[in-house]
C-alpha positions in Angstrom: -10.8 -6.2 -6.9 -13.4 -4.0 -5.2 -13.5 -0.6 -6.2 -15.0 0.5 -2.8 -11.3 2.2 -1.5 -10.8 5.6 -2.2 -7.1 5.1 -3.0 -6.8 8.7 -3.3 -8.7 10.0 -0.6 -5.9 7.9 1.5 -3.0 9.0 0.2 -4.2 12.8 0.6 -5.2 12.3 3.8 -1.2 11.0 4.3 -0.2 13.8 2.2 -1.7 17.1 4.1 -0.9 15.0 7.9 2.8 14.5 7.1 3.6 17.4 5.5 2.1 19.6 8.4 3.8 17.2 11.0 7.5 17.6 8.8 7.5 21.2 9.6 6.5 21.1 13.2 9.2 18.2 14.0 11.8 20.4 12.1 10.9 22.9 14.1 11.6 21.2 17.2 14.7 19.3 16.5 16.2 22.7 15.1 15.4 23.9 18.8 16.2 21.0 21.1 18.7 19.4 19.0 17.5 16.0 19.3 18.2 13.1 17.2 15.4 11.1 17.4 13.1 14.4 16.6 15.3 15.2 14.0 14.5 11.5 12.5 11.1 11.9 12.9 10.8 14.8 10.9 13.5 13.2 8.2 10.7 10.3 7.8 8.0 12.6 8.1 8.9 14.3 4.6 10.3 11.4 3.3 6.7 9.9 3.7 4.9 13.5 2.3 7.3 12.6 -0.9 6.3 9.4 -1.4 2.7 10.0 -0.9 3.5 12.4 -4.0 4.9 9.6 -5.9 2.0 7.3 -5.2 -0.2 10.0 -6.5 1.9 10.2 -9.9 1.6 6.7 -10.1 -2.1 6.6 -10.0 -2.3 9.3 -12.5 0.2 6.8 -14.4 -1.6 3.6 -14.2 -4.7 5.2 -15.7 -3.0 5.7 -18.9 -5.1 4.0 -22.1 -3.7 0.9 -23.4 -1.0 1.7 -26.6 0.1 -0.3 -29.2 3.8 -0.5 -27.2 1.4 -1.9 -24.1 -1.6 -3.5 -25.2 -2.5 -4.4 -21.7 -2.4 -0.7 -20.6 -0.8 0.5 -18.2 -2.3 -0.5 -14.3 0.6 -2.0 -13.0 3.0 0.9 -13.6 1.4 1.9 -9.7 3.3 -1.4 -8.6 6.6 0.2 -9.7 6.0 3.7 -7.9 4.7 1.7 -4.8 8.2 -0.2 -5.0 9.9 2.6 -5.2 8.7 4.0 -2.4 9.5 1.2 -0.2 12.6 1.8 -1.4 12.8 5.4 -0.2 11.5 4.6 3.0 14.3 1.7 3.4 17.1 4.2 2.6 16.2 7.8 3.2 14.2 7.0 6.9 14.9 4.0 8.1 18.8 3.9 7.4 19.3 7.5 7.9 17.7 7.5 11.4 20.1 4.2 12.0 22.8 6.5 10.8 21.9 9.7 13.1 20.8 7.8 16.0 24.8 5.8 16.2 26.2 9.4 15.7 24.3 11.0 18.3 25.7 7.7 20.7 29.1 9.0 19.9 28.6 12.4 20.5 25.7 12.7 22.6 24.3 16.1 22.6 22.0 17.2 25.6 18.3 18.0 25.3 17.2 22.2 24.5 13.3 23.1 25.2 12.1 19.4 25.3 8.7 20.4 26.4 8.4 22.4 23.0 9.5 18.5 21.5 7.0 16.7 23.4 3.8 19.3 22.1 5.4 18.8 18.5 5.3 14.7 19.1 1.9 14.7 20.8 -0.1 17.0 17.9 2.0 14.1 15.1 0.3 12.0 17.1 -2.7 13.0 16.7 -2.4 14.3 13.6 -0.9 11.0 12.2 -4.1 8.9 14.0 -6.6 10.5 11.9 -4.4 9.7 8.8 -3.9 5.8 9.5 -7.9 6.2 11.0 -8.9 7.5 7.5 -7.0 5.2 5.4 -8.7 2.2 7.6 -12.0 3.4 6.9 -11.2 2.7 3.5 -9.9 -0.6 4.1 -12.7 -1.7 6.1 -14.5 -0.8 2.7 -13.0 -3.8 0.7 -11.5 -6.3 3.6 -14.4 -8.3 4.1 -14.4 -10.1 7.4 -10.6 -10.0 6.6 -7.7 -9.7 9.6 -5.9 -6.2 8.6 -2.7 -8.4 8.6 -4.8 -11.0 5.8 -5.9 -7.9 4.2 -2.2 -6.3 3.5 -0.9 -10.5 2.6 -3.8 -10.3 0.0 -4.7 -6.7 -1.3 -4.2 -5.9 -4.9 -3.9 -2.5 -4.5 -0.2 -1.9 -3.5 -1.3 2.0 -3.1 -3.4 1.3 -0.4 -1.2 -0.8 1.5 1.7 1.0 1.0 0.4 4.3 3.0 -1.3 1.6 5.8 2.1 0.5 6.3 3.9 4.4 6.6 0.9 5.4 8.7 1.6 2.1 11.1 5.3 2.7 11.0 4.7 6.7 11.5 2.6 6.2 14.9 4.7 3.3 15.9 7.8 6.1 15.3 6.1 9.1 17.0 5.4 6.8 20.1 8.9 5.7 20.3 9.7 9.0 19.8 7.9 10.6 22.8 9.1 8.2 25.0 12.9 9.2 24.2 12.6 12.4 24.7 11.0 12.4 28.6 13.3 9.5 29.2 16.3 11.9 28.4 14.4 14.4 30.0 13.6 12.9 33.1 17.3 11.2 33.2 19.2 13.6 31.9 21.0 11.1 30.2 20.8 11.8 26.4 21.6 8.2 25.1 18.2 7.5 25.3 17.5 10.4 22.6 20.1 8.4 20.3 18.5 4.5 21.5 15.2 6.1 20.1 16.9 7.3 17.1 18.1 3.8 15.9 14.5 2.3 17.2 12.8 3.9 14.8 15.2 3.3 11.9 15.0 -0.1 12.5 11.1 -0.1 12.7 11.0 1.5 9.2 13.6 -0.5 7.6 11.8 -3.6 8.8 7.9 -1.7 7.4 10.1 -0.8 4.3 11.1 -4.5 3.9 7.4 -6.1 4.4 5.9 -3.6 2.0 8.8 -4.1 -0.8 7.9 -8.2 -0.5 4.6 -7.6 -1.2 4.7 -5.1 -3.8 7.5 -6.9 -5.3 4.7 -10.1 -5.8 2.7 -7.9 -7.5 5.0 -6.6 -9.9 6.1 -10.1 -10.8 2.5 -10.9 -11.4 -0.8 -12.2 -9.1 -3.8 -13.1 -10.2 -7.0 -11.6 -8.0 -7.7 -11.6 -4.7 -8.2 -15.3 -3.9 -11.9 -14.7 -2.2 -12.7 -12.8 -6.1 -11.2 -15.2 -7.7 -13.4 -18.0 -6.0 -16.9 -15.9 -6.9 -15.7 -15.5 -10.5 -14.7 -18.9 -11.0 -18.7 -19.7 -9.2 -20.3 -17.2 -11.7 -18.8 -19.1 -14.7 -19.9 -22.4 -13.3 -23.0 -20.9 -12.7 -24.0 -19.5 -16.4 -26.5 -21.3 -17.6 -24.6 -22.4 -20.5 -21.5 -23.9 -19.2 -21.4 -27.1 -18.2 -18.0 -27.3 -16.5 -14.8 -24.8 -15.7 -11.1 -26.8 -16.7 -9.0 -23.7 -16.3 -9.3 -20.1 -14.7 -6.0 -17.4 -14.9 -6.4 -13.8 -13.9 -3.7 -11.4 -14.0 -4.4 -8.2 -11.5 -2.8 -4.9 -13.3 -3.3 -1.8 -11.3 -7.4 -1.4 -11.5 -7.4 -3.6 -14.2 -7.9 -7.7 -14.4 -7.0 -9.7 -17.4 -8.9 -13.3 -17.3 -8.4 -16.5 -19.7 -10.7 -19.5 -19.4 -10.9 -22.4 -20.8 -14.6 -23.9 -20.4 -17.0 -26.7 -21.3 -20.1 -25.3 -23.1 -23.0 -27.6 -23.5 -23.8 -28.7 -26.3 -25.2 -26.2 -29.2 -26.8 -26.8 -32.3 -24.8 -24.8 -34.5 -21.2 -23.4 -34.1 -23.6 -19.9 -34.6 -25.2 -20.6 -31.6 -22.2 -21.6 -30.0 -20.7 -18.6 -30.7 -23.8 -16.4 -28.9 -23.3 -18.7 -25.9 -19.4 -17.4 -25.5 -20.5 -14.3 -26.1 -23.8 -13.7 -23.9 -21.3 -15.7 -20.7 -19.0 -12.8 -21.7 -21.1 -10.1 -21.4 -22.8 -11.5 -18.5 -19.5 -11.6 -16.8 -17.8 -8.6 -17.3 -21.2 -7.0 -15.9 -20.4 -8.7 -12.8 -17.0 -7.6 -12.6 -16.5 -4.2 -14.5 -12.7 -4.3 -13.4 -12.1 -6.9 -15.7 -10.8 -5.1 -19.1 -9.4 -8.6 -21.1 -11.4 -11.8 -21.3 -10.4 -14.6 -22.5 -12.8 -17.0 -23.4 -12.0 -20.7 -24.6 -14.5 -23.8 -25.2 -13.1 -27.2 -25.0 -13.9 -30.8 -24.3 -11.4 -31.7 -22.2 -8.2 -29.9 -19.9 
């Protein structure tokens, strides 16, 4: 896994836009009572709290390895990323379901909806340069890769995680705006409501495609498939190896665990053997610094 994504630098970049954007939206639903506002700023915080988690998680994962967990601790990130997704399932995209059938049942007109639509155009905005930011880290690491290829791939569930609220927030905000001067310009306030359950559909569904894929990597993946191809060259490529029978990685957070079993040429000693292994060890966790366990086994045959 590159190391070329800030992680961080995405998540606070989520962080600071959503928290600003939670107060103006409460702001404006508390003024012109409308649903679908009031869901926006519901999934606004919602998404400033799971940013927080994300950022406990990181702090987590980087945790030395212990005799309890030899293998450290990288993919306790997997378990806050699930988490999240699971937040964002229940707490926005259910509860705007909830709030927007309520507000068909006892529709409630619209109060100061210009003060609504400012609110909704500034998230906008403010919610662009968030996903903009976190896609400038991306572009770091996705290597001629469609974003969609990217987020079926990644490793790095933190990353995708906050791609996938930032999507789901714009998409939200849009569908947001678009409710309100409908009920505006009708006057009909069911519009307000259909925008409501829009949106809590649109993050239950985000909520569901991030949980699939974090819920891969907490069952276990090896590295991304283009990595794994340019480790599994470099081996065959060491001067002393003569052919590659099995490659394994495990990705854990940061970290990579590897096990291979290899056929060294020949040696004239088990000594020298043994300084072969080693120097093709050495030589490869240069190339790849991410990788923390290697597992090096000469054979003669599969």
């Amino acid at each position: 896994m590159s190391h070329g994504a800030d992680s961080t630098k995405s998540i606070i970049y989520a962080l600071t836009a959503n928290f600003l954007i939670a107060i103006a939206k409460f702001f404006a639903a508390y003024v012109t009572k409308s649903g679908s506002m009031l869901a926006e700023a519901i999934h606004s915080l919602v998404d400033s709290a799971n940013q927080v988690l994300l950022l406990i998680g990181l702090k987590k994962s980087k945790r030395p390895p212990s005799p309890e967990h030899p293998l450290g601790y990288g993919k306790s990130i997997y378990f806050w990323s699930f988490i999240v997704a699971l937040i964002l399932f229940s707490l926005g995209g259910v509860y705007a379901i909830y709030e927007g059938l309520h507000k068909l049942d006892n529709p409630q007109s619209l109060e100061s909806p210009f003060i609504a639509i400012g609110v909704l155009v500034f998230a906008i905005l403010a919610e662009g340069g968030s996903l903009w930011g976190c896609m400038k880290e991306i572009d770091k690491i996705r290597n001629g890769r469609s974003y969609f290829k990217w987020f079926k791939e990644s490793r790095q569930s933190e990353l995708l995680v906050v791609f996938g609220e930032d999507i789901a927030a714009l998409a939200g905000l849009v569908f947001a705006l678009l409710a309100i001067i409908l009920t505006m310009v009708t006057g009909d306030p069911t519009y307000d409501a259909i925008g409501t359950i829009t949106i809590g559909v649109l993050l239950v569904f985000i909520a569901f495609f991030i949980g699939k894929e974090v819920k891969d990597l907490l069952i276990g993946q090896g590295v991304e498939p283009h990595i794994r191809a340019e480790m599994e060259k470099s081996i065959l490529d060491d001067e002393q190896v003569e052919k590659v029978f099995n490659f394994l990685s495990l990705q854990m957070g940061q970290d990579v665990m590897v096990a291979v079993k290899v056929k060294m040429k020949e040696a004239d000693s088990a000594n020298k053997l043994i300084a072969d292994i080693n120097q093709c060890e050495t030589r490869f966790k240069e190339s790849y610094p991410q990788v923390k366990w290697l597992f090096f086994e000469p054979d003669v045959k599969d």
